[in-house]
N, C-alpha and C positions, 0 to 999 in steps of 0.2 A: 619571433618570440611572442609578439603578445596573441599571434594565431593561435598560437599552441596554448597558453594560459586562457584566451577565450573558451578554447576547444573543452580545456579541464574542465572549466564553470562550468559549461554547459552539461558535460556527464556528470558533473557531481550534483548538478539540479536534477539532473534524469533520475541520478542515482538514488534522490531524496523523495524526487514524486513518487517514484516505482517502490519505494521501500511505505510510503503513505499509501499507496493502491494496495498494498499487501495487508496494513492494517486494517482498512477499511473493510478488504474482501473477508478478512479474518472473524473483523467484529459481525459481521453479516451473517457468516458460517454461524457465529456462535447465537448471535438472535434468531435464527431461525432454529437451529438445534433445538433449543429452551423453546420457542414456542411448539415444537413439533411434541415435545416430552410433555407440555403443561396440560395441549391436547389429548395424549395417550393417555396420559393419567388422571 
C-alpha cells in the first residue's frame, strides 16, 4: 500500500513538472514569436 501511494506522489510530481516544462516551452515560443515580429517590423 504505501508502494503504491509513493508510486502516485511520484507521477503526480512528474505530472506537475511536465505540465511547468510545458509552460516554460510555451512562454519561450511566445518570447521568441514577439521578438521575431518586433524584428520584421
Amino acid at each position: 500500500m504505501t508502494l503504491q501511494r509513493s508510486e502516485l506522489i511520484s507521477y503526480l510530481h512528474f505530472r506537475s513538472h511536465e505540465r511547468f516544462l510545458c509552460c516554460s516551452c510555451l512562454t519561450l515560443l511566445i518570447e521568441v514569436f514577439f521578438v521575431s515580429v518586433s524584428f520584421a517590423c
